[in-house]
N, C-alpha and C positions, 0 to 999 in steps of 0.2 A: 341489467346486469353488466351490460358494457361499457358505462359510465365507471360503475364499481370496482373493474379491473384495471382502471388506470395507474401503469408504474411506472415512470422515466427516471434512468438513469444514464449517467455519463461514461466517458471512457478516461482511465486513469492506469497509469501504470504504477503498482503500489511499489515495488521494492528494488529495479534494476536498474540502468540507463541500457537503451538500445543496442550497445557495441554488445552486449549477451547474447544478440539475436533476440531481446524480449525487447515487441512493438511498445508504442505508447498504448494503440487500442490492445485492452483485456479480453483477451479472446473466450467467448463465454458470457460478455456482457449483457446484450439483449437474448432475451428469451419466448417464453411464452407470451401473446398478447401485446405485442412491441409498437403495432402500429394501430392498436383499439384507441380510437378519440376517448376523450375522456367528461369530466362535466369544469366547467368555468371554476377561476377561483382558484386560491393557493391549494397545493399538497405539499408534501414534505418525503421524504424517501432516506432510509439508513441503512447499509452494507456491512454487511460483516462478511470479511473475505480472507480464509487462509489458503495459501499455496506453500506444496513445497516441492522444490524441482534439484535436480543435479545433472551432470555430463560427469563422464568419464573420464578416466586418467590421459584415455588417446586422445579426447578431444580439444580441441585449443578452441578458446573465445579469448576476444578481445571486451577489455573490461577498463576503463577509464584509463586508456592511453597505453596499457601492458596488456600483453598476452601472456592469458593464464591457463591452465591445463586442470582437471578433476573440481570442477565446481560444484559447491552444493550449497543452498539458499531456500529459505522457509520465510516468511510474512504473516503479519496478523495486521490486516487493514481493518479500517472505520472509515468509508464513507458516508455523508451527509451533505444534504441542502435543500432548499426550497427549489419549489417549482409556481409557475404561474401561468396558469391558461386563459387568455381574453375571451372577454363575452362576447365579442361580438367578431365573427366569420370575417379571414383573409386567405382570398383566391380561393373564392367557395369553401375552405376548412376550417382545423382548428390548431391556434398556432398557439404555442407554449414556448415559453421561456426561463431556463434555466442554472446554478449554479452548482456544482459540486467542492464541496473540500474533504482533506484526506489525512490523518491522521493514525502513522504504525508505526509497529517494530519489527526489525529486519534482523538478518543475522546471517552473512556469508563467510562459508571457508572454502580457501582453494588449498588443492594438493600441493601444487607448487606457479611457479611464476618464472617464464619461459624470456620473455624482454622486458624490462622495465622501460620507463619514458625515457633516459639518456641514451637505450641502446645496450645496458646492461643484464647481465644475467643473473638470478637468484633462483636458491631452490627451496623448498620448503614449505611446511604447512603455513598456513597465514588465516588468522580469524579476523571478524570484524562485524560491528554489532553498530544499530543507528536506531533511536527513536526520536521522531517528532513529526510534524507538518508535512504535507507535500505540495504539490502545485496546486491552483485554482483550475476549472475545468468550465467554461461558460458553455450554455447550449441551446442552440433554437429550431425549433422543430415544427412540420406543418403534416394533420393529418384529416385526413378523410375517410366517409365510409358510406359504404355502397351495399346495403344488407349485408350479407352476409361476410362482404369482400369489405378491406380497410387498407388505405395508404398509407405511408408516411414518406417524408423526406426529414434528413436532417444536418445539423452542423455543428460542429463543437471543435473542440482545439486546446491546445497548454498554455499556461500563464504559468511559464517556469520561475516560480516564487517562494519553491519549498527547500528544504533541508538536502542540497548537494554540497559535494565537496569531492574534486579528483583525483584527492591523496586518500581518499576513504576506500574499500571494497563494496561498501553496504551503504543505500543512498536510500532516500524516499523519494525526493524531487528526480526525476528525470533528465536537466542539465542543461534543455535545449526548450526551446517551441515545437509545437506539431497542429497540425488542419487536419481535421478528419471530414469527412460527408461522406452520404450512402442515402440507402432509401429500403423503405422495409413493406411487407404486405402480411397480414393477416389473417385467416378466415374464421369465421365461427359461427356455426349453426347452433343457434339459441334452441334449435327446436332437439335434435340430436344429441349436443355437448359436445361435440368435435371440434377439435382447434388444431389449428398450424398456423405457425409464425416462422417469418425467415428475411434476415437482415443482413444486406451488404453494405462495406463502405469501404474507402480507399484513405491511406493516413501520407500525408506527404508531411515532413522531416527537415527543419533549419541545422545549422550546423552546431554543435556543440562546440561553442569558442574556448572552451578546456584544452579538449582532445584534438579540435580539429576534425572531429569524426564526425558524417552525416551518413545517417540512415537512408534506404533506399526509399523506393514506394513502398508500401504493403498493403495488402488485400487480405479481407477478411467477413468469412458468412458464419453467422450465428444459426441456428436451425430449434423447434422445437416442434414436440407434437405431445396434444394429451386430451384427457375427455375428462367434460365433466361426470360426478357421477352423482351431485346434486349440484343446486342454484348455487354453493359455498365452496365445497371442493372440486380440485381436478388433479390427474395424476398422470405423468407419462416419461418421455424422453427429451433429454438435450445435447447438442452438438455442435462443435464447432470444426472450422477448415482455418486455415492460418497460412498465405504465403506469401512473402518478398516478390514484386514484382518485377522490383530495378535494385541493380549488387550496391553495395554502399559505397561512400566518395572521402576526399580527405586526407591528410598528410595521416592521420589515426590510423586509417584502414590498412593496416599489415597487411591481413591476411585478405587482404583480395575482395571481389562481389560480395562474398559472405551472405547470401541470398538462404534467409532461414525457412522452415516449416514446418508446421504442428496440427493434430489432428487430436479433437477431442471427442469422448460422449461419456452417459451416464444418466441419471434418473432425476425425476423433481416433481415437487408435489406442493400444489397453491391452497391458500385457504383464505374465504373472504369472511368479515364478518361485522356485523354494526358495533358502533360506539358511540354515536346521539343521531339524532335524527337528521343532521346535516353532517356528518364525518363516517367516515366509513374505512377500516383498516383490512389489507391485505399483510400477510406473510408468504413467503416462497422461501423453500430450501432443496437443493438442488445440488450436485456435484462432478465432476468430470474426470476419469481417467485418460491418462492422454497418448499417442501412440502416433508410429511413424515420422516422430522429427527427424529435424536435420539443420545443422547447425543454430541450435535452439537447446538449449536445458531443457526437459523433459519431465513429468511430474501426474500429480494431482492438486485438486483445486475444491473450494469449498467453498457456496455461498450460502448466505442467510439476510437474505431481504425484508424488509418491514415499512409499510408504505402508510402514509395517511391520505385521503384523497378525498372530492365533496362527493355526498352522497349523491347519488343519482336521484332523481324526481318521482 
């Protein structure tokens, strides 16, 4: 069965650049079963991810060089990519390597816009809408497992190559580079159905040669817990923590450290099931209501996962 639950995906930020206070890592990303080794051989993984978040009229973010006040921004992502697990064990595990690409549509309005980039002032509502590509996501990953206990270590990072622009509001690409690593642990008693998974990592941030803006550190732990309630299903809780560790830098940064934070949870429910004797697919749908930010838009989030993976033996 732990062959069968293999899902890896990447971290992408579908619709903002960081001066929102929204990281490159998607908070929410990793989930249930994050660091279950899996079986050799390609999979394949596809996201379907709606978010939609706003701040209010008092709050000010910095958004592609202007400070803006009453933000409000919704996303319909698609990610996809392959993945690939070698057959053959490095530093006793199992190391996979893999790509993501990212394809939405975005749509933000602000209430009004407090400086523009000369140092200007404007007031008023402002719309703005962007569909197409976003960056490339590369990732490589090493895991282990110990009965009932399971490892993982991993790395990934931006190949800022999608659809930006710093005269736009509404962006897909990101604007900049970003490194991520973390490291995850899993448990699962085959014999019970009991699972918890829970995944740290740290994103450190190149400067956005636009704005001039660089994002700080940020830290961020995924959390899940659920039980099987046969060999195919399982059903439980997911959460996330979200926060700025170091204030951001750059001629961009008006408004200071601007060190953001978001806290999420909400329900999710997996289901495996065959499809030939060597492929075996997984769905996850799962969702998060979010609470406690702080210089960060605020919201809900939607995901809908679908994985293809080799059967297990």
């Amino acid at each position: 069965m732990a062959a069968a639950l293999l899902l890896s995906v990447l971290g992408v930020n579908p619709a903002r650049c960081d001066e929102t206070g929204v990281s490159f890592w998607i908070p929410g990303l990793y989930g249930s079963l994050a660091a279950l080794p899996g079986s050799p051989g390609w999979s394949f993984a596809s996201i379907y991810y709606h978010t939609s978040v706003n701040a209010g009229a008092d709050r000010a973010l910095p958004l592609d060089g202007q400070i803006v006040v009453g933000l409000d921004a919704s996303g319909d992502v698609g990610m996809f990519g392959p993945a690939y697990t070698l057959p053959s064990s490095v530093l006793g595990g199992e190391a996979q390597f893999a790509l993501l690409a990212v394809a939405a549509g975005v749509d933000v309005s602000v209430q009004g816009t407090l400086t523009g980039p000369r140092g200007n002032t404007i007031s008023g509502r402002r719309e703005d809408s962007v569909t197409g590509f976003g960056d490339l996501y590369p990732q490589v990953n090493l895991k282990w497992n110990d009965v009932t206990s399971n490892y993982m270590v991993y790395l990934t990072g931006d190949i800022p190559v999608g659809s930006y622009s710093p005269n736009r509001l509404a962006n897909v690409g990101i604007g900049h580079g970003a490194i991520d690593g973390g490291a995850g642990y899993t448990y699962l008693n085959q014999k019970t159905g009991l699972e918890f998974s829970g995944t740290f990592g740290l994103t450190g941030n190149f400067e956005n040669q636009d704005t001039k803006y660089t994002n700080g550190i940020d830290s961020h732990l995924d959390l899940a817990v659920s039980q099987f309630l046969s060999k195919q299903i399982h059903v439980g809780l997911v959460g996330y923590y979200y926060q700025q560790i170091t204030g951001d830098s750059g001629q961009g940064a008006r408004l200071g450290d601007f060190k953001s934070r978001t806290l999420g949870i909400g329900p999710q429910v997996g289901y495996i099931f065959p499809i030939s004797s060597d492929v075996q697919g997984y769905v996850n749908v799962k969702g998060y209501g979010e609470f406690a930010g702080d210089n960060r838009p605020t919201g809900w989030n939607f995901w809908l996962t679908f994985a293809l993976t080799p059967a297990s033996g």
